[in-house]
ROZAPA-905027 format. One record per atom (N, C-alpha, C): x, z, y; residue in three letters. Coordinates in steps of 0.1 Angstrom, whole numbers, plus 5000, padded with zeros to 4 digits. Example, Ala and Ser with C-alpha at 12.3 -4.5 7.8 and 13.67 -1.06 7.14 Angstrom:
% residues 2
513250784943ala;512350784955ala;513250784967ala;512850714978ser;513750714989ser;512950795000ser;
END
This chain:
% residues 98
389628907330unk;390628817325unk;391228737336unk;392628737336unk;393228667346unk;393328527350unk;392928447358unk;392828297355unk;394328247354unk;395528377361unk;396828347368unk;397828237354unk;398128157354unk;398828137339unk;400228177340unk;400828197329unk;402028277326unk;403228247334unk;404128317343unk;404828217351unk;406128297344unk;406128347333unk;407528407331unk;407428507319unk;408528557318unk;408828617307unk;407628797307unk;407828807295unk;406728957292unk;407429067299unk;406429127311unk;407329227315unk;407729377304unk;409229447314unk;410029497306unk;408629627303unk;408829707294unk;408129837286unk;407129787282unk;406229657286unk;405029597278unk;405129567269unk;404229607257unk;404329557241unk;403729457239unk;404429377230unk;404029227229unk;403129227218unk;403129337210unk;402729317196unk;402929217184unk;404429177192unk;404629037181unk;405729167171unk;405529127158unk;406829207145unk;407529047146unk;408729027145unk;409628977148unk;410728997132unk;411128847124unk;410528687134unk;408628637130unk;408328597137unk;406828537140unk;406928387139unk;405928347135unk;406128157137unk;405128177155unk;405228097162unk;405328127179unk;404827977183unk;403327967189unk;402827887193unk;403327887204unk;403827757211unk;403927747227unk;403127607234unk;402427637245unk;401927537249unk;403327507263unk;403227417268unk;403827377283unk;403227277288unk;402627307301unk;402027147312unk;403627167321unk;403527007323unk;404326977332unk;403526827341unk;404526787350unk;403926637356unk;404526547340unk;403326417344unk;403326307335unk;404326247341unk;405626307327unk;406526247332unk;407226127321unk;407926027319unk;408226017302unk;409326097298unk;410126157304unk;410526237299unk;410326397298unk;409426437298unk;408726617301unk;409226627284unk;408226547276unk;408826587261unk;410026617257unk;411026537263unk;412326567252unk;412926667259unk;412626717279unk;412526837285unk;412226947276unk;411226957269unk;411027037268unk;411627097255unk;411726997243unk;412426997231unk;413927017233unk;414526977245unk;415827057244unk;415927177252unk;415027217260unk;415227347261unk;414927447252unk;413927427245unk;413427477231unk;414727437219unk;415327397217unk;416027357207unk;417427447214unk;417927477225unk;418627527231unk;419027687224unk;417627747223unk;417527887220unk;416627887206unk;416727807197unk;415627807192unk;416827737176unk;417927787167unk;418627687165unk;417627587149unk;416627627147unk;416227587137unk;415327517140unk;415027447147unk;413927397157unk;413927277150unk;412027237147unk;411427137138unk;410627027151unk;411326927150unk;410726847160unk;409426737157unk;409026787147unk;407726757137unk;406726807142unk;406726947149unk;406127037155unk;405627007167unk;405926877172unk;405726897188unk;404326787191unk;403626797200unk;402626727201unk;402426727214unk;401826557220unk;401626567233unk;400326507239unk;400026597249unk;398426527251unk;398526567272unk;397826417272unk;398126347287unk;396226447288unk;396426477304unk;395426587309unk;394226497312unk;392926497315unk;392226427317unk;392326317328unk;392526337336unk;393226287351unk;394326207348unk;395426227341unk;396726117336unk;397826237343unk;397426327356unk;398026367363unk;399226457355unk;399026517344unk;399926597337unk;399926587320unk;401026637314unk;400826637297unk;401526807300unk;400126797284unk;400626927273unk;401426857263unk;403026957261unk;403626947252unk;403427137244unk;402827087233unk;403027197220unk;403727227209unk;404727287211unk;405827327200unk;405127487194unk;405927427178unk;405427577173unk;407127627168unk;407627757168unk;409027787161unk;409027937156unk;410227927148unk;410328077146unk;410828167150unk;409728237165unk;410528377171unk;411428547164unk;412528477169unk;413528617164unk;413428737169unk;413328687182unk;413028837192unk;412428807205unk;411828867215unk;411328937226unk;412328837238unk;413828907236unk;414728837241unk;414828667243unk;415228647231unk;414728477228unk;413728437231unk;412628447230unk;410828437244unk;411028417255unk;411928567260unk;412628577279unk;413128437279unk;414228447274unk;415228327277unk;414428207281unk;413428177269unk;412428007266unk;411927997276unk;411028117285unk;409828137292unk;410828067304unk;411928177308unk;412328197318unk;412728007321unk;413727947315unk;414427817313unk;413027747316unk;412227737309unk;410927637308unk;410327647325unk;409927777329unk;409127797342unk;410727817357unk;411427777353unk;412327727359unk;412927577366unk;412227507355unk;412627397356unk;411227327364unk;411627207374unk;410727187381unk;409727077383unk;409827067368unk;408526937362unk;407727007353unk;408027147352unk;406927247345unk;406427317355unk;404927327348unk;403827357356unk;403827527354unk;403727507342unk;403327677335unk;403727647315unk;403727777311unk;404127777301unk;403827897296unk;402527887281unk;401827967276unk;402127967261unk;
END
């Protein structure tokens, strides 16, 4: 098992085994920033148009040094993942995104 964490979208011919649409756990660490949450809710809301911001939960790392933000939504497709993964581990107050 890989310790590496996810830095991007599912490569291409790999099966995800997701049947599509899925309800789609996502975790994201970023730095403790006050704004990483609403970061992350509008990129998620971006590709995401049904997006429940009821869903989101944030928890500061042991250290203070970073927060988990966890959104949960309803994945359409494979595509729409790319896009989230890609936007999220692009941006440069995210750490990783699982």
């Amino acid at each position: 098992m890989s310790t590496t964490p996810n830095r991007g979208p599912i490569p291409e011919g790999r099966d995800t085994n997701f049947e599509f649409p899925t309800e789609y756990p996502l975790k994201v660490a970023g730095k403790n920033l006050p704004t990483l949450e609403s970061t992350v809710v509008s990129i998620v809301s971006k590709h995401v148009d049904d997006f429940d911001s009821t869903t989101v939960t944030v928890r500061e790392s042991k250290g203070g040094k970073y927060l988990a933000v966890s959104v949960s939504f309803t994945a359409r497709s494979k595509k729409q993942l790319d896009a989230i993964y890609n936007e999220l581990t692009d941006h440069a107050d995210i750490v990783w995104a699982l």
